[in-house]
SEKEDREN-227081 format. One record per atom (N, C-alpha, C, O, CB): x, z, y; atom name. Coordinates in nm, 2 decimals, always signed. Atoms other than C-alpha are relative to their C-alpha. Glycine has a CB too. Layout:
<atom xx="X" zz="Z" yy="Y" nulum="CA"/>
...
//
This chain:
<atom xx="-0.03" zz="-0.06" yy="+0.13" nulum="N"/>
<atom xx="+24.37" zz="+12.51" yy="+6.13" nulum="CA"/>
<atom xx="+0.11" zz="+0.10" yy="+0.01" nulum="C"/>
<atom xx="+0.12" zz="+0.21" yy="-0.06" nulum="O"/>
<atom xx="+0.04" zz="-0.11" yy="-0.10" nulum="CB"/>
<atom xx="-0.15" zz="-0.11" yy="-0.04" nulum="N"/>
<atom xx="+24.70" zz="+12.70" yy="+6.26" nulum="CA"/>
<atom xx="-0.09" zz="+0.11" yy="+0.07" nulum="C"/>
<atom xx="-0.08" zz="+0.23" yy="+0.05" nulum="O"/>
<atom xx="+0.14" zz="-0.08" yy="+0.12" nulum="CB"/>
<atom xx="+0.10" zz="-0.16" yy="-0.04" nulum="N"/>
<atom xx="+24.47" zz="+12.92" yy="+6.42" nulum="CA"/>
<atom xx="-0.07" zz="+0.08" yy="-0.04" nulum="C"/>
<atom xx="-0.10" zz="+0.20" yy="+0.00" nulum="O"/>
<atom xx="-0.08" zz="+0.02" yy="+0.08" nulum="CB"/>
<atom xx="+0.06" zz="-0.13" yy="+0.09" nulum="N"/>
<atom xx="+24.27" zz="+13.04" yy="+6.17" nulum="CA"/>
<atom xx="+0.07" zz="+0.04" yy="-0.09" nulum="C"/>
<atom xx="+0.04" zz="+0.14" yy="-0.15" nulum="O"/>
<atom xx="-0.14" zz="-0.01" yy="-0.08" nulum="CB"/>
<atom xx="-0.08" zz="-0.06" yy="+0.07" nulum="N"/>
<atom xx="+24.55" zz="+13.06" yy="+5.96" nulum="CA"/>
<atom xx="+0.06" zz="+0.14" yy="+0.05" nulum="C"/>
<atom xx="+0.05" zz="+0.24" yy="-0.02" nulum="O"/>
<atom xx="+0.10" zz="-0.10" yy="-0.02" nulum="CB"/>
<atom xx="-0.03" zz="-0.12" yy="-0.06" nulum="N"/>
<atom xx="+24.71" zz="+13.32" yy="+6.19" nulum="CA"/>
<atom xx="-0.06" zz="+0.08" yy="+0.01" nulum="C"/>
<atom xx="+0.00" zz="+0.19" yy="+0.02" nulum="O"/>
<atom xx="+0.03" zz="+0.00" yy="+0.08" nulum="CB"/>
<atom xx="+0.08" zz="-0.13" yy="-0.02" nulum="N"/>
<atom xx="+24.44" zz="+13.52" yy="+6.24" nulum="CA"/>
<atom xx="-0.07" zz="+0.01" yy="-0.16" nulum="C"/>
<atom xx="-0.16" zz="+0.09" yy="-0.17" nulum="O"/>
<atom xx="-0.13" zz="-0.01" yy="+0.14" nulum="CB"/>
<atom xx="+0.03" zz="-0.08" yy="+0.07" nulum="N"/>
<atom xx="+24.38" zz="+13.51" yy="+5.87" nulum="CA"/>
<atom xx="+0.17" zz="+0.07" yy="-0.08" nulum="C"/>
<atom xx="+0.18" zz="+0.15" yy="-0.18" nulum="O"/>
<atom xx="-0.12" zz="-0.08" yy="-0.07" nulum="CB"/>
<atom xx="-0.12" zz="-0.11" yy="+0.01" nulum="N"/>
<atom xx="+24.77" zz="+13.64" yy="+5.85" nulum="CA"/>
<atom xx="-0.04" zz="+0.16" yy="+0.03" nulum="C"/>
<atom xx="-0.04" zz="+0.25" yy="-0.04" nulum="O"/>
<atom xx="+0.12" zz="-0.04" yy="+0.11" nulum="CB"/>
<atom xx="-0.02" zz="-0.12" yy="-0.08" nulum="N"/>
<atom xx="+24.71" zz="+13.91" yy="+6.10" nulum="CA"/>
<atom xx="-0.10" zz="+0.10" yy="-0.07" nulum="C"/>
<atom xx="-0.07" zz="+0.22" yy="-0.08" nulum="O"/>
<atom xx="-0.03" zz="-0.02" yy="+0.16" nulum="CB"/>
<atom xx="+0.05" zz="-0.04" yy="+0.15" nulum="N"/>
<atom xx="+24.44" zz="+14.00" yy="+5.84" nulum="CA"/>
<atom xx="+0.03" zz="+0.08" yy="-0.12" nulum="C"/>
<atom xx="-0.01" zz="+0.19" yy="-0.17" nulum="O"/>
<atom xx="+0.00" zz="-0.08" yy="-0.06" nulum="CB"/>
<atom xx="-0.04" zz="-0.07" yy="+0.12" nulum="N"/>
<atom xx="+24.60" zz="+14.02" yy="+5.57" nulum="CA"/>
<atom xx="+0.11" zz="+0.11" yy="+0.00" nulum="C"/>
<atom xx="+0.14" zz="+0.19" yy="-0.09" nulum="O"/>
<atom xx="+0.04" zz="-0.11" yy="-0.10" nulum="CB"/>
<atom xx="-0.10" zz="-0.08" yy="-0.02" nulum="N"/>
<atom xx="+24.88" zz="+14.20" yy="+5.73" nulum="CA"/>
<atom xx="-0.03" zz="+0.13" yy="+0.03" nulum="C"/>
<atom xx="+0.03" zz="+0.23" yy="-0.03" nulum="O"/>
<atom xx="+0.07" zz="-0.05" yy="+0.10" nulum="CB"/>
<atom xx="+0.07" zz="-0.18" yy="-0.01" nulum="N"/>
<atom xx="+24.67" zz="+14.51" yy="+5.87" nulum="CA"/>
<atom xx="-0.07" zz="+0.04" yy="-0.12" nulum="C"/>
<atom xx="-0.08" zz="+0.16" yy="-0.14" nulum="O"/>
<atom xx="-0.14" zz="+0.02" yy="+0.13" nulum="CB"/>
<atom xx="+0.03" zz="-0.09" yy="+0.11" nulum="N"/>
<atom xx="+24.52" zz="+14.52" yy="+5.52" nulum="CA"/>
<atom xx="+0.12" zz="+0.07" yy="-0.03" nulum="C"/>
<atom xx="+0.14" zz="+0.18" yy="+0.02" nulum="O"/>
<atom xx="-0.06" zz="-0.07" yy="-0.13" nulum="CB"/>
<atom xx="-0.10" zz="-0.04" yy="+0.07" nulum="N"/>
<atom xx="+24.85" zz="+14.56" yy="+5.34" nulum="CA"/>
<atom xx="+0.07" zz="+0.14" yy="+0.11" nulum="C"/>
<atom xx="+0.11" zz="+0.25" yy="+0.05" nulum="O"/>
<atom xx="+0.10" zz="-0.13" yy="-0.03" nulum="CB"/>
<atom xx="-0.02" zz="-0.14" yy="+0.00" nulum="N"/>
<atom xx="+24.95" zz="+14.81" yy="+5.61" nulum="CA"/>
<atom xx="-0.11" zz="+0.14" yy="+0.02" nulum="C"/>
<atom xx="-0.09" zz="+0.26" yy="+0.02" nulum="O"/>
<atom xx="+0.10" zz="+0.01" yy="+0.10" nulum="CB"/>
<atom xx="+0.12" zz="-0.14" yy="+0.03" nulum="N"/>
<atom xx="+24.60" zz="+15.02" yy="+5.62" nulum="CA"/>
<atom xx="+0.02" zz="+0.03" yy="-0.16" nulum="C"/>
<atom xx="-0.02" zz="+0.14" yy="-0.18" nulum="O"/>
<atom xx="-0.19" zz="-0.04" yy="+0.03" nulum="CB"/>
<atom xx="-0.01" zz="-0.06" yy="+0.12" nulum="N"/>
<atom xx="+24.66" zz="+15.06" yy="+5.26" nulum="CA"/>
<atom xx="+0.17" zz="+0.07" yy="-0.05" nulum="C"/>
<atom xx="+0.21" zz="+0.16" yy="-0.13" nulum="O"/>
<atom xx="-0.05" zz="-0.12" yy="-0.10" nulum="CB"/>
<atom xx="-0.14" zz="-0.07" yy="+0.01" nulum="N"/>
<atom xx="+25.02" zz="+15.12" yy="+5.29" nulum="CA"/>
<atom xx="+0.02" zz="+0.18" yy="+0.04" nulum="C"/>
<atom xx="+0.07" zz="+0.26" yy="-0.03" nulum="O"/>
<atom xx="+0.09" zz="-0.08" yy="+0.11" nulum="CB"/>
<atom xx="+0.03" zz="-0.14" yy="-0.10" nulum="N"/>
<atom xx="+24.97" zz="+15.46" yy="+5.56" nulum="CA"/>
<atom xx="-0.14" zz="+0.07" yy="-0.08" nulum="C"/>
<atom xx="-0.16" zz="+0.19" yy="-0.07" nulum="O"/>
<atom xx="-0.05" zz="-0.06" yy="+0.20" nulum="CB"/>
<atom xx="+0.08" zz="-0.06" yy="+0.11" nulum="N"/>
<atom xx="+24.65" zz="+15.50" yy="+5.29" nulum="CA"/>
<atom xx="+0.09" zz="+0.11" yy="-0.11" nulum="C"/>
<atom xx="+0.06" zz="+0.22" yy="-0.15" nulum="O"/>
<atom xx="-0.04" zz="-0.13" yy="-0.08" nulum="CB"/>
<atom xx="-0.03" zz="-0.04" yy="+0.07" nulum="N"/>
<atom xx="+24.87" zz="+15.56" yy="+5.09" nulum="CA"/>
<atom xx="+0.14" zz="+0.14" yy="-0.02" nulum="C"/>
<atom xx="+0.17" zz="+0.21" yy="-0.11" nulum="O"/>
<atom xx="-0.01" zz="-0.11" yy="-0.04" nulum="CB"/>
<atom xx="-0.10" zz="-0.11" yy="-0.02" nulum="N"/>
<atom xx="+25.15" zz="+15.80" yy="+5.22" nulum="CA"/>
<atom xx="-0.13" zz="+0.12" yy="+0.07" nulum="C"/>
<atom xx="-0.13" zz="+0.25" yy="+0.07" nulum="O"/>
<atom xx="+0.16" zz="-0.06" yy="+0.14" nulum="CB"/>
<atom xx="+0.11" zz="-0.12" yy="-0.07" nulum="N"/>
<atom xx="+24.84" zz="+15.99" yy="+5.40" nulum="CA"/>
<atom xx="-0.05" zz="+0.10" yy="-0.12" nulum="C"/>
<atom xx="-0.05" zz="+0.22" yy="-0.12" nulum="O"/>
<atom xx="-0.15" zz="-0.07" yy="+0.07" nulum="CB"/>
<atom xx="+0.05" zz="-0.08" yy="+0.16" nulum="N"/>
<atom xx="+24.71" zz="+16.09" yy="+5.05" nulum="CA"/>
<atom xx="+0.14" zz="+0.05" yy="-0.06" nulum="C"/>
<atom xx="+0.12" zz="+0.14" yy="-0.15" nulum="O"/>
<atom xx="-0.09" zz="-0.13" yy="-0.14" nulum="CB"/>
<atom xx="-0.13" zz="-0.11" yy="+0.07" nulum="N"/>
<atom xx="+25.09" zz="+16.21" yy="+4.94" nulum="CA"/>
<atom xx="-0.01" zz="+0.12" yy="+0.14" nulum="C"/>
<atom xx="+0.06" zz="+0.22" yy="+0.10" nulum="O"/>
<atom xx="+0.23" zz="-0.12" yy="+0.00" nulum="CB"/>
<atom xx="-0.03" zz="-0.06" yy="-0.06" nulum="N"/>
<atom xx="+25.07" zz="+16.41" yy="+5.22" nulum="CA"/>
<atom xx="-0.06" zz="+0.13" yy="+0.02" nulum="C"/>
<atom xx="-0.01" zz="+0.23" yy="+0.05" nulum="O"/>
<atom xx="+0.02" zz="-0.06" yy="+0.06" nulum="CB"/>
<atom xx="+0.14" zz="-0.08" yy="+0.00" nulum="N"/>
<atom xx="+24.72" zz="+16.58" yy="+5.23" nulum="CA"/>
<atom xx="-0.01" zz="+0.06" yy="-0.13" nulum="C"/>
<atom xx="+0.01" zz="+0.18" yy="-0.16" nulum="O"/>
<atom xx="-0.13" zz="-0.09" yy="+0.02" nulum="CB"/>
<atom xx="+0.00" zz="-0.02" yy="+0.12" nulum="N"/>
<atom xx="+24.67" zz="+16.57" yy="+4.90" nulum="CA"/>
<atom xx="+0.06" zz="-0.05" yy="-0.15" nulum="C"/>
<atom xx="+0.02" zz="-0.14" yy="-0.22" nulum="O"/>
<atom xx="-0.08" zz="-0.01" yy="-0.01" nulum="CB"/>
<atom xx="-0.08" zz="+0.07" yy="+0.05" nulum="N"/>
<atom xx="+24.95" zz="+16.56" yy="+4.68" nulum="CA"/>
<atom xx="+0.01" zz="+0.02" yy="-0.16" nulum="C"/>
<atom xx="+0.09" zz="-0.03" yy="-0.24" nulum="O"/>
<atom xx="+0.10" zz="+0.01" yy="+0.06" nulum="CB"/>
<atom xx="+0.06" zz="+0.01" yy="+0.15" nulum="N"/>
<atom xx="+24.77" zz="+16.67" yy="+4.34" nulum="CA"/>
<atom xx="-0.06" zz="-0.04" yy="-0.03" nulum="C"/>
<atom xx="-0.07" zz="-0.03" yy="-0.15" nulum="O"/>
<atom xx="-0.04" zz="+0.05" yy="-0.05" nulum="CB"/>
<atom xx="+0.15" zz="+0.08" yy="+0.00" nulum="N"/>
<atom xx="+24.46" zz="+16.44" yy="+4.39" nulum="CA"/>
<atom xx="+0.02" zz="-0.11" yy="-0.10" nulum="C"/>
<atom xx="+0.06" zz="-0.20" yy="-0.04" nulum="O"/>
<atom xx="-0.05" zz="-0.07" yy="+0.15" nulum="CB"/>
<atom xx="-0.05" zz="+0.15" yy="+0.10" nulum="N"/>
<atom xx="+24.51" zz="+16.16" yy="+4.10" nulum="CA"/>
<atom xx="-0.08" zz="-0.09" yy="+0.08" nulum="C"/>
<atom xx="-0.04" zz="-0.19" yy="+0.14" nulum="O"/>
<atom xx="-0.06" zz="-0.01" yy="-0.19" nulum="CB"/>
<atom xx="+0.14" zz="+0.13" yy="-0.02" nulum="N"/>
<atom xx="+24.17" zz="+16.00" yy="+4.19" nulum="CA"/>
<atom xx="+0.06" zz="-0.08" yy="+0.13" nulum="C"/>
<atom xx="+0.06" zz="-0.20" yy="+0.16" nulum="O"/>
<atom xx="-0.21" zz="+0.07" yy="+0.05" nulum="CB"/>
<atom xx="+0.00" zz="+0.03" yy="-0.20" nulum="N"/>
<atom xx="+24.29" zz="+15.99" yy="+4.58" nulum="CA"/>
<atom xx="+0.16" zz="-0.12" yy="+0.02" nulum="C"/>
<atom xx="+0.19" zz="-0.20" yy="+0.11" nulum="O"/>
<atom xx="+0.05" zz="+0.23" yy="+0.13" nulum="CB"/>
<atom xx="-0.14" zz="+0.06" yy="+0.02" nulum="N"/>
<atom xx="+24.67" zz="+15.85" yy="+4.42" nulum="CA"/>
<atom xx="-0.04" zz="-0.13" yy="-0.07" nulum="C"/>
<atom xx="+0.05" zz="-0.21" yy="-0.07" nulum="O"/>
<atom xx="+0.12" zz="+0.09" yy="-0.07" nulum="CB"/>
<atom xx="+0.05" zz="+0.13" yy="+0.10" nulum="N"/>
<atom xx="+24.48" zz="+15.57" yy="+4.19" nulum="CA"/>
<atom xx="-0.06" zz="-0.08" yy="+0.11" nulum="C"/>
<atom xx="+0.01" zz="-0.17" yy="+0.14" nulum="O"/>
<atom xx="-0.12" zz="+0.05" yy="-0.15" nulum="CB"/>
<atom xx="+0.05" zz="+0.01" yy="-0.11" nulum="N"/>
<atom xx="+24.28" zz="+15.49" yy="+4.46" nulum="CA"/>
<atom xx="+0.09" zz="-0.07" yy="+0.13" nulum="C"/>
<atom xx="+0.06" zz="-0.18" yy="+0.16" nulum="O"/>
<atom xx="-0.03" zz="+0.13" yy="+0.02" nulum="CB"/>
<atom xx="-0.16" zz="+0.07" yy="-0.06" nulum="N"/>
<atom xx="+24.59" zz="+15.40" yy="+4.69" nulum="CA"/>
<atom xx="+0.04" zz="-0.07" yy="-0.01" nulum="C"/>
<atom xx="+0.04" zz="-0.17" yy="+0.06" nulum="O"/>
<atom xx="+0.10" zz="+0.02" yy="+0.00" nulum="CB"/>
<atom xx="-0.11" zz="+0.13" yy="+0.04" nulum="N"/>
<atom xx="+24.80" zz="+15.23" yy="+4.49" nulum="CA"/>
<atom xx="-0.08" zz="-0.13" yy="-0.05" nulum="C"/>
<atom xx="-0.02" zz="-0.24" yy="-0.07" nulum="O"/>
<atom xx="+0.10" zz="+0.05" yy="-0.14" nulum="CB"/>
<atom xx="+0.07" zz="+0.10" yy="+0.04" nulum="N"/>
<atom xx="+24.50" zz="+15.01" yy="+4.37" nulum="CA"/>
<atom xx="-0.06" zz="-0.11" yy="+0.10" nulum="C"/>
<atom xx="-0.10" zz="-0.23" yy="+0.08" nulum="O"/>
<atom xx="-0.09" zz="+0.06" yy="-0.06" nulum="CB"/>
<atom xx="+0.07" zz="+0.08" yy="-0.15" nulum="N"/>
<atom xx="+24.38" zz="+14.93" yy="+4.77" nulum="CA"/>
<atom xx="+0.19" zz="-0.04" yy="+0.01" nulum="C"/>
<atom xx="+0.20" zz="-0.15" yy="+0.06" nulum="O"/>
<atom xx="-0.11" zz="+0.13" yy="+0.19" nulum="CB"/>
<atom xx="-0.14" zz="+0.09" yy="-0.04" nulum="N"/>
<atom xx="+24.80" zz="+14.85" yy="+4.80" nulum="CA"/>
<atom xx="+0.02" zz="-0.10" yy="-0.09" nulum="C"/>
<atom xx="+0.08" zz="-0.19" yy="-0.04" nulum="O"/>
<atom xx="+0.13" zz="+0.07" yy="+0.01" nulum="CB"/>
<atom xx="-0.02" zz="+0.09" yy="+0.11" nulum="N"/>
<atom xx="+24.81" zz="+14.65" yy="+4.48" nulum="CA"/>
<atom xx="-0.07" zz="-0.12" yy="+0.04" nulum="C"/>
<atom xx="-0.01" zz="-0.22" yy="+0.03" nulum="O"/>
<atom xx="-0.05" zz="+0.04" yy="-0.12" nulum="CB"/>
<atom xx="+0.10" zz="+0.12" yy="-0.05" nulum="N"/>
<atom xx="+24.49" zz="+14.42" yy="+4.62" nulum="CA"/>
<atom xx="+0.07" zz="-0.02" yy="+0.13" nulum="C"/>
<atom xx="+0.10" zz="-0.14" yy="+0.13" nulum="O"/>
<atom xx="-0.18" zz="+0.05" yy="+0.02" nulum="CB"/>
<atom xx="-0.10" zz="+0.05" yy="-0.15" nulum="N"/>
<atom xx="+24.70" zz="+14.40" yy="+4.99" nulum="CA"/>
<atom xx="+0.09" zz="-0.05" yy="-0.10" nulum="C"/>
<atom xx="+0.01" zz="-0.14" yy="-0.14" nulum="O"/>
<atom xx="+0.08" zz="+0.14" yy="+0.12" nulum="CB"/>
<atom xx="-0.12" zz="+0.09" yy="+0.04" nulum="N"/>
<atom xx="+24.98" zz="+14.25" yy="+4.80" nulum="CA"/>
<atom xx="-0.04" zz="-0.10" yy="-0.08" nulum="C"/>
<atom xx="+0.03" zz="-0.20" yy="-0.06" nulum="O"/>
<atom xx="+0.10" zz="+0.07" yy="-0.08" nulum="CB"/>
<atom xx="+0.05" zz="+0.09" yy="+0.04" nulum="N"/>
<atom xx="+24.80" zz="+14.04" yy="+4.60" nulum="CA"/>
<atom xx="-0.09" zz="-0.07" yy="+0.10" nulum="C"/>
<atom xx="-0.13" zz="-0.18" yy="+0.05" nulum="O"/>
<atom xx="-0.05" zz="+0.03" yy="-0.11" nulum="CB"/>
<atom xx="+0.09" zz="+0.04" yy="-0.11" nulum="N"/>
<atom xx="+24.60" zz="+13.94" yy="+4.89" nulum="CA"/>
<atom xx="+0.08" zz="-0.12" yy="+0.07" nulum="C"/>
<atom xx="+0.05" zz="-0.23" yy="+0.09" nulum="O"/>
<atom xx="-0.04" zz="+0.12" yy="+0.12" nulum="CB"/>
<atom xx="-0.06" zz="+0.09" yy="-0.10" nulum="N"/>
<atom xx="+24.91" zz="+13.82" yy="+5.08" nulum="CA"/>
<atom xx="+0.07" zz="-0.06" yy="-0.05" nulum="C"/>
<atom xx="+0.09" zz="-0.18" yy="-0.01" nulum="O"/>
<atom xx="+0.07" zz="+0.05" yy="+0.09" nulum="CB"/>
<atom xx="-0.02" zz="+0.16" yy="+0.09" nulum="N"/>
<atom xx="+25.07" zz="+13.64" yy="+4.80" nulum="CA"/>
<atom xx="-0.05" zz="-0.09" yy="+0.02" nulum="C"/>
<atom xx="+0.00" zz="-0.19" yy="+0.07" nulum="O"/>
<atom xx="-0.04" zz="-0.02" yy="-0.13" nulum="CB"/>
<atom xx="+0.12" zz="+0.09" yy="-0.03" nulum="N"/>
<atom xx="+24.74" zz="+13.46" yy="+4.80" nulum="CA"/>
<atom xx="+0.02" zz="-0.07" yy="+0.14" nulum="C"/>
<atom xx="+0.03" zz="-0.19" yy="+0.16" nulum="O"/>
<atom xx="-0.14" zz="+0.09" yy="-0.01" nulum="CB"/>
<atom xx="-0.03" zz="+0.07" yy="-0.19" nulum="N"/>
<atom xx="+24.79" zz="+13.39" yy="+5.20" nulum="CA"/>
<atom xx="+0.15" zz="-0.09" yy="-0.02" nulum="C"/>
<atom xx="+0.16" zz="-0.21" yy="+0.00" nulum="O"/>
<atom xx="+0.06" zz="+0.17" yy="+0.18" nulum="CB"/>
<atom xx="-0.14" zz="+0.08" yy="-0.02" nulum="N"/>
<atom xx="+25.14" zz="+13.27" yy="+5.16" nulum="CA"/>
<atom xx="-0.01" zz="-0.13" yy="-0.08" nulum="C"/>
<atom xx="-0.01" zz="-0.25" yy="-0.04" nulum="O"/>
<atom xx="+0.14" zz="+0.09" yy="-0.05" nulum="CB"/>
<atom xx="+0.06" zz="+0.19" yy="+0.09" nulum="N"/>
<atom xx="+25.06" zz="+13.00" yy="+4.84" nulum="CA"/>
<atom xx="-0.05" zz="-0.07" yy="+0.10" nulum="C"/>
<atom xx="+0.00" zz="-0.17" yy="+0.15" nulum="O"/>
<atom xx="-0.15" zz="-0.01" yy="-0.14" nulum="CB"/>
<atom xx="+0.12" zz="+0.13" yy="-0.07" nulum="N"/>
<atom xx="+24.76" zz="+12.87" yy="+5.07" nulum="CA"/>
<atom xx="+0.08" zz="-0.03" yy="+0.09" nulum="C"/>
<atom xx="+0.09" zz="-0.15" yy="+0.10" nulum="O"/>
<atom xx="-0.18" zz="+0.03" yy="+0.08" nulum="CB"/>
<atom xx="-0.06" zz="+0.07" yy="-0.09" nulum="N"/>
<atom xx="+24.99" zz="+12.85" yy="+5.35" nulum="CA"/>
<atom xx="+0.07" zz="-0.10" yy="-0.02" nulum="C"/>
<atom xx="+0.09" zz="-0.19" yy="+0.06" nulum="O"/>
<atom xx="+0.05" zz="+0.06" yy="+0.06" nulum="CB"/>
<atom xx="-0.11" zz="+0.07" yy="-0.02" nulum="N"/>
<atom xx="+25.26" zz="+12.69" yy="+5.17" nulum="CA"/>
<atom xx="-0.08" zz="-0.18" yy="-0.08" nulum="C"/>
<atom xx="-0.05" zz="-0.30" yy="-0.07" nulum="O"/>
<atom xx="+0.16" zz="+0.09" yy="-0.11" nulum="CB"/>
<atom xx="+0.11" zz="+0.11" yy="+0.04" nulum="N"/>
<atom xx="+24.96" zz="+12.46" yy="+5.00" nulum="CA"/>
<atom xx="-0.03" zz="-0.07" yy="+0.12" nulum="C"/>
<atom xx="-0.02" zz="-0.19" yy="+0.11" nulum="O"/>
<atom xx="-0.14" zz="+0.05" yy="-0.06" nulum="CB"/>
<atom xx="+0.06" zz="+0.07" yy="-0.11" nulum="N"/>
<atom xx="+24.83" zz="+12.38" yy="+5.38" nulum="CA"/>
<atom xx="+0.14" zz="-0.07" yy="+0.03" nulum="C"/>
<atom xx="+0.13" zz="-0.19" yy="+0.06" nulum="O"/>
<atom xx="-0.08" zz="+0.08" yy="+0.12" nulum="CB"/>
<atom xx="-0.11" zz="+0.07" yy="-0.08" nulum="N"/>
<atom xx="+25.21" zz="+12.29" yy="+5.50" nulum="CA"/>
<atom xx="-0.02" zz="-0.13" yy="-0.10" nulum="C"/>
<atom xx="-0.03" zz="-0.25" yy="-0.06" nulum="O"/>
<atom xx="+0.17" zz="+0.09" yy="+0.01" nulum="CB"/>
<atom xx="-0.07" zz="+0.13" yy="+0.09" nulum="N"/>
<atom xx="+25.26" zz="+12.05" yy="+5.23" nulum="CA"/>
<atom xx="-0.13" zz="-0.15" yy="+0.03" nulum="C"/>
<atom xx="-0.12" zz="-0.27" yy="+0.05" nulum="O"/>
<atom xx="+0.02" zz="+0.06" yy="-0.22" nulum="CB"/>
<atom xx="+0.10" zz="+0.09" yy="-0.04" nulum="N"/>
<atom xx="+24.90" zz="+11.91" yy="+5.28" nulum="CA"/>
<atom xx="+0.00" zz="-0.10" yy="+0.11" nulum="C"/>
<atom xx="-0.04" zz="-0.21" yy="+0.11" nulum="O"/>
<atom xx="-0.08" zz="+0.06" yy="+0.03" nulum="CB"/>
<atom xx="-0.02" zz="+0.06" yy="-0.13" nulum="N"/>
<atom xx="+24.98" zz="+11.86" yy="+5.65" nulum="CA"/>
<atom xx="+0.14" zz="-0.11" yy="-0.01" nulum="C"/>
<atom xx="+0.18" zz="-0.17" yy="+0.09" nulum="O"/>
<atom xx="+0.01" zz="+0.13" yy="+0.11" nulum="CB"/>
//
């Protein structure tokens, strides 16, 4: 169980930063694009809510165990 936990960390960790570098790439390219800035902050919003989600279940499995 500790092992798919980690690899579903490492998961949730490359989402949150592919949407992070998503999201400075689009300030950078295009830094009048709304759609391309809504778009961003909505794939970084779901990464953070993602890894909330990881951290509860984790602190749910510790206590389980």
């Amino acid at each position: 169980p500790i092992l798919y936990f980690f690899l579903f960390f490492l998961l949730i960790s490359f989402a949150t930063t592919h949407a992070f570098y998503s999201l400075e790439f689009s300030f950078l390219l295009q830094p009048r694009s709304r759609k391309t800035f809504i778009f961003s902050t909505g794939s970084q919003i779901m990464g953070l809510v993602a890894e909330t989600f990881a951290t509860t279940h984790t602190c749910r499995l510790g206590q389980a165990q």
